[in-house]
VMD Tcl script that draws the C-alpha trace (Angstrom):
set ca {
  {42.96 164.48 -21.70}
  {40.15 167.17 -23.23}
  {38.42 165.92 -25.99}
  {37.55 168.43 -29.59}
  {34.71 169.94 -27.95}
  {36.18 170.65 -24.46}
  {39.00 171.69 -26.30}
  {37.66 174.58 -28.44}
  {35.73 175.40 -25.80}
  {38.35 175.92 -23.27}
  {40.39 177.78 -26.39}
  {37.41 180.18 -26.81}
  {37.19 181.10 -23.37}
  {40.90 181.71 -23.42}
  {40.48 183.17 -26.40}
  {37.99 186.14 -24.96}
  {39.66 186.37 -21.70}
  {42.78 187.26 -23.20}
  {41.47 189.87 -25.72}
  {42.65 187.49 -28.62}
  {40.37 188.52 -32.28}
  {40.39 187.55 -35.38}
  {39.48 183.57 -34.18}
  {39.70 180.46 -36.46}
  {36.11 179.61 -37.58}
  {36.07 176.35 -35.37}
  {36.70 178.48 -32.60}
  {34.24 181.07 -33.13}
  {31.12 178.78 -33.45}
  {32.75 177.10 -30.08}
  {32.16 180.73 -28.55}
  {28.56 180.78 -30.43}
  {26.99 177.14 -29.09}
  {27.80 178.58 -25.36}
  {24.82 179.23 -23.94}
  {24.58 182.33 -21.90}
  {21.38 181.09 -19.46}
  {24.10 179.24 -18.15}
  {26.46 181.88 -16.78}
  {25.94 183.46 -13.71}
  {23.98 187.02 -13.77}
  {25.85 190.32 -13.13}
  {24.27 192.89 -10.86}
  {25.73 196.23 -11.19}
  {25.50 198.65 -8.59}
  {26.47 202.38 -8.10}
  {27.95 203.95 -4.80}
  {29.66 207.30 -4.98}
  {30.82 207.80 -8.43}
  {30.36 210.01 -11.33}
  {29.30 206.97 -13.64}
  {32.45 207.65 -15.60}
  {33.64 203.47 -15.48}
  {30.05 202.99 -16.95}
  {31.09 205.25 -19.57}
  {33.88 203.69 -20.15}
  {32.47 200.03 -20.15}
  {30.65 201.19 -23.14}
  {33.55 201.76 -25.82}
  {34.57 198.10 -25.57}
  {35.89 196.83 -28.56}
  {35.87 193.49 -30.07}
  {33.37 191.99 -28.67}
  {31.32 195.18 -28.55}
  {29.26 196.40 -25.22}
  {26.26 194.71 -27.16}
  {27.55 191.36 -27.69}
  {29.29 191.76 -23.56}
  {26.30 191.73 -22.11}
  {23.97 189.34 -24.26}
  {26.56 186.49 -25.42}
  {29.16 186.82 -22.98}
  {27.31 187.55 -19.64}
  {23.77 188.14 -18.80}
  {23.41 191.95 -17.39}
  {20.38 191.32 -15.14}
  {20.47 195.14 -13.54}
  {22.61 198.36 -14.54}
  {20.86 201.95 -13.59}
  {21.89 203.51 -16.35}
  {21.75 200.49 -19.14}
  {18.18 198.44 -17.78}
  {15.10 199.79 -18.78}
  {13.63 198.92 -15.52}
  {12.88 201.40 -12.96}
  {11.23 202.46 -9.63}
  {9.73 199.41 -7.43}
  {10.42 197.20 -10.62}
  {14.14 197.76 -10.30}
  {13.93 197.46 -6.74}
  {12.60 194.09 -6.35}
  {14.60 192.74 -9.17}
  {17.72 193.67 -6.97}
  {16.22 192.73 -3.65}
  {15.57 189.20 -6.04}
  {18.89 188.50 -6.56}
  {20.66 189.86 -3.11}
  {18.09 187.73 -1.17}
  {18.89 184.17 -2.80}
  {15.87 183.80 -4.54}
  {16.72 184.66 -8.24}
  {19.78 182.18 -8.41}
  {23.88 183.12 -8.68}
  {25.11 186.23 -9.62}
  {28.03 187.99 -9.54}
  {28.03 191.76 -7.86}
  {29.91 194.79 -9.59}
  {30.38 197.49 -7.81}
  {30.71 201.22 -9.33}
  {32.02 204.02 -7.19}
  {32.65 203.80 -3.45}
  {31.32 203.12 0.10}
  {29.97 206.79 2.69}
  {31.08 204.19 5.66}
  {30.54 207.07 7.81}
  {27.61 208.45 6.43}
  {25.61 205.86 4.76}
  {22.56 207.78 4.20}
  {25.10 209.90 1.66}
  {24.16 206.61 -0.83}
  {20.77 205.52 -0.90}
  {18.98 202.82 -3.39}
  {15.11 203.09 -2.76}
  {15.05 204.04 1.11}
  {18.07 201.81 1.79}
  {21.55 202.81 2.11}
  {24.35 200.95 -0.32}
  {25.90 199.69 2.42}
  {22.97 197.60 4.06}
  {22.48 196.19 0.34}
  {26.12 195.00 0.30}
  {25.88 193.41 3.71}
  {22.94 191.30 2.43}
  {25.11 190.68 -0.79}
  {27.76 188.96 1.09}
  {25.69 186.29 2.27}
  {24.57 185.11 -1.73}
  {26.84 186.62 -4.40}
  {29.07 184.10 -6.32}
  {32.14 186.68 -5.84}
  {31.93 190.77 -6.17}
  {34.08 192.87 -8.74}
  {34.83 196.17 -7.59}
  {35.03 198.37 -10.88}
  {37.37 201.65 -10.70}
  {39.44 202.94 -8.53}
  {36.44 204.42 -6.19}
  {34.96 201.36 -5.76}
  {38.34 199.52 -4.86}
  {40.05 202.15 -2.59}
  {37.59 205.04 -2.12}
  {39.03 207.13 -5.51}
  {38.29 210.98 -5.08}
  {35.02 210.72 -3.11}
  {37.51 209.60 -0.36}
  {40.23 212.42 -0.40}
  {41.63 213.54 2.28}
  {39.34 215.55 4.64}
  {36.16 214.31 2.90}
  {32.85 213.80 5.29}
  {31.47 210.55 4.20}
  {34.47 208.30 4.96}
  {34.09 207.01 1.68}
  {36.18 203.69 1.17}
  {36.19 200.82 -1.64}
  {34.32 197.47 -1.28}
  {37.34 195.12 0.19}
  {37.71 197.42 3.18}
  {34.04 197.80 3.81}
  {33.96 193.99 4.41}
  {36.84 193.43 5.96}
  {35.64 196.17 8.23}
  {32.57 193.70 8.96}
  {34.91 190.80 9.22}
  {32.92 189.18 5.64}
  {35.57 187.17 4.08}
  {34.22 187.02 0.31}
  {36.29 187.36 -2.73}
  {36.38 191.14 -3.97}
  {38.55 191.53 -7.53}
  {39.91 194.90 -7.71}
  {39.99 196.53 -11.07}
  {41.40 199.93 -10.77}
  {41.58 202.82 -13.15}
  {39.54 205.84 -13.10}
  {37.65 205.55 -15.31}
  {38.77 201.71 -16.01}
  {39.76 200.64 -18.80}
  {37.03 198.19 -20.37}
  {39.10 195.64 -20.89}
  {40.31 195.36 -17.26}
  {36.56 195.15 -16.91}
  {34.84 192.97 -19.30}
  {37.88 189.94 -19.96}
  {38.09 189.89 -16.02}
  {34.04 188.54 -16.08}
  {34.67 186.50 -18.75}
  {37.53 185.01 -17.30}
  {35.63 184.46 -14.00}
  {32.52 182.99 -15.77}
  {34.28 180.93 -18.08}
  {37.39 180.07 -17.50}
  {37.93 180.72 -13.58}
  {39.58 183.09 -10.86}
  {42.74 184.70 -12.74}
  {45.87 184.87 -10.87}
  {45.45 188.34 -8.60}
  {48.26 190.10 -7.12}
  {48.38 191.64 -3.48}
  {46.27 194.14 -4.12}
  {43.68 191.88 -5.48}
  {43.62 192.96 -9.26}
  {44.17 190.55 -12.23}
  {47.78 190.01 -12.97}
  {46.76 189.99 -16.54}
  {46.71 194.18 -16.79}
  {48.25 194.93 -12.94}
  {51.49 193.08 -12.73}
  {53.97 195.49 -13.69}
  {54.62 199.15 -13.51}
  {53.78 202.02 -16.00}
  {57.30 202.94 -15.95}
  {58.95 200.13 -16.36}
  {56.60 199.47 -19.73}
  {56.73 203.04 -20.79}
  {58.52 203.98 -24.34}
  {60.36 206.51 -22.61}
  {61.93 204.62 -20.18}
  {65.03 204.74 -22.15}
  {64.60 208.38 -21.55}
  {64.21 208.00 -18.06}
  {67.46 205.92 -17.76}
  {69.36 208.64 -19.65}
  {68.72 211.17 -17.87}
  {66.61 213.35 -20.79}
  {63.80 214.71 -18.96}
  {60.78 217.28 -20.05}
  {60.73 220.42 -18.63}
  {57.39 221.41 -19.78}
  {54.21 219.69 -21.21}
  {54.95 219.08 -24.72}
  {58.40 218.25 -24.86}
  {60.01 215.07 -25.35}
  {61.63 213.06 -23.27}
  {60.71 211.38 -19.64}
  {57.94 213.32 -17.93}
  {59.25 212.04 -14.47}
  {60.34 216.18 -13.32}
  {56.58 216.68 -14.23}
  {54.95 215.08 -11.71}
  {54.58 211.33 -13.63}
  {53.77 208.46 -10.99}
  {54.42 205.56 -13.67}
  {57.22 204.53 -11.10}
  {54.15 203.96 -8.29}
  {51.28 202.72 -10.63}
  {50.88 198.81 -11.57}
  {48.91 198.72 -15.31}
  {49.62 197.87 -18.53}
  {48.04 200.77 -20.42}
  {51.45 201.45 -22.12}
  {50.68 198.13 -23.91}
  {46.85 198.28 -24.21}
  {46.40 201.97 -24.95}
  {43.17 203.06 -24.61}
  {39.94 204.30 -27.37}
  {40.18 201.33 -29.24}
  {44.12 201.27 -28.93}
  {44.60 204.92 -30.46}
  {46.17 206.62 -27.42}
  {47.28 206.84 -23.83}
  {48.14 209.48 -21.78}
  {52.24 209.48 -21.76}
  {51.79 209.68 -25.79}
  {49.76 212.49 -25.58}
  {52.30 213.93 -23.30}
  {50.26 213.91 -20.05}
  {51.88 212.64 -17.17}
  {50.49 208.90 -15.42}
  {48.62 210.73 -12.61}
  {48.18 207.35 -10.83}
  {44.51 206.44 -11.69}
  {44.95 202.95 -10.98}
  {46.82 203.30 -8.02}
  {45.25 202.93 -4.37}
  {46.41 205.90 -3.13}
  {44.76 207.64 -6.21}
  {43.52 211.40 -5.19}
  {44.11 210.41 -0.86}
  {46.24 212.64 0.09}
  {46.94 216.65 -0.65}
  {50.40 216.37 -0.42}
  {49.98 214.52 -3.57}
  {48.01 216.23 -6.14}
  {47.27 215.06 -9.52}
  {50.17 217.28 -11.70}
  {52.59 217.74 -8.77}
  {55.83 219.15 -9.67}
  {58.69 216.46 -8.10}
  {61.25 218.40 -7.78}
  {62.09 222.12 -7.56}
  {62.31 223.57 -11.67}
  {61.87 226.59 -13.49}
  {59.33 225.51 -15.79}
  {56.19 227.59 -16.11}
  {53.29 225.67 -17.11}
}
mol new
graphics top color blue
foreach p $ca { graphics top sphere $p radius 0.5 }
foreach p [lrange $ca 0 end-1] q [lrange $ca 1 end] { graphics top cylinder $p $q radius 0.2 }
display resetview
């Protein structure tokens, strides 16, 4: 049986995983006596990407991106967020990756060149030797948008580099280490941010097949979307703007697991179905593969003109 303490404690963690604000005061200075020295360190590396995630990462709400990486985690590296650089930055990563600055837990942003590694250099060493070394001392990784769990746009069809996401690049090497998916392009920070703190504080969460949290990935957009009932009647747009189901436009709700008709996105103001856009499949892992698939595709023959 917990005791007080273990209990609030446990409740806070919960608490944050789960995205839950507005916390009873008891609660809240549970959250505030956690000390972060004690949670493993997050190195964040970039492969192929256009740093949109990062972007993204940044317009958390409640906590804020502040409070993520002070109270919540300790952000030893980011390229874009340390103010380290050069050498400096260098042997602060080669610190960690070697052993010899203690656990850590590896993000990756954007994806693998598998068949061109010199396409994604840190220093004078390619990503891919740095994730090799990785493998032998991270605590677990956490692949962060849909590039850096599937390959994303840098590995479309025909592309050079043989780009691919971090779970295939090991199990390419035959590295069994644990690799949590969070797709999206960009991700949503949520996905992000309450899947550290659940691993930090509270444990693994429950992942489905595809290795992403079944806390945002375990059902489809269209079976969550508002105009589902739209769907099942039969009333479908015929061009951008109109109401009704956006299926005859190309939407690929019925093929993407997330919950953003539920979470919305900016702080909860929008998502793209209510500003009429069709789901183009962000979080999906066949996201931008193949041309046969583009991002607006029409799905059946129509008349529209858009």
């Amino acid at each position: 049986m917990l005791d007080r303490r273990n209990f609030l404690k446990l409740a806070a963690a919960l608490s944050t995983a789960f995205g839950i604000s507005n916390l009873p005061a008891p609660v809240q200075a549970a959250l505030k006596k956690i000390n972060p020295a004690t949670l493993p360190k997050i190195i964040y590396l970039q492969g192929m990407s256009c740093t949109g995630c990062s972007i993204s990462l940044l317009q958390a709400n409640a906590p804020s991106p502040a409070a993520l990486i002070t109270e919540y985690s300790q952000l030893a590296f980011h390229a874009d967020l340390s103010a380290t650089s050069g050498k400096q930055s260098l042997n602060l990563i080669n610190a960690f990756i070697s052993g010899k600055a203690g656990e850590y837990i590896l993000a990756l942003e954007g994806s693998i060149p598998d068949q061109m590694p010199e396409a994604c250099v840190i220093g004078d060493k390619p990503l891919a030797k740095y994730l090799e070394e990785a493998a032998r001392t991270m605590t677990a990784a956490v692949a962060v948008g849909t590039c850096a769990c599937d390959g994303g746009i840098p590995a479309a069809e025909g592309n050079p580099t043989g780009a691919i996401g971090l779970r295939e690049f090991y199990k390419r090497r035959n590295i069994d280490k644990l690799v949590v998916n969070i797709r999206g392009c960009s991700v949503h920070p949520d996905w992000v941010w309450h899947t550290i703190v659940h691993l930090v504080k509270v444990g693994l969460p429950e992942l489905t097949d595809g290795g992403s949290p079944k806390l945002f990935y375990a059902k489809k957009v269209h079976e969550q979307c508002p105009r589902y009932h739209d769907f099942q009647q039969e009333i479908f747009a015929r061009n951008l703007g109109e109401k009704g189901c956006l299926f005859k436009l190309g939407c690929l709700g019925p093929d993407t697991y997330a919950d953003c008709p539920t979470r919305w996105w900016n702080s909860g103001q929008n998502w793209c179905v209510d500003a009429n856009a069709p789901c183009i499949g962000c979080a999906s892992p066949n996201f931008a593969r193949q041309k046969r698939i583009p991002f607006y595709r029409l799905a059946e023959a129509a008349t529209q003109k858009i």
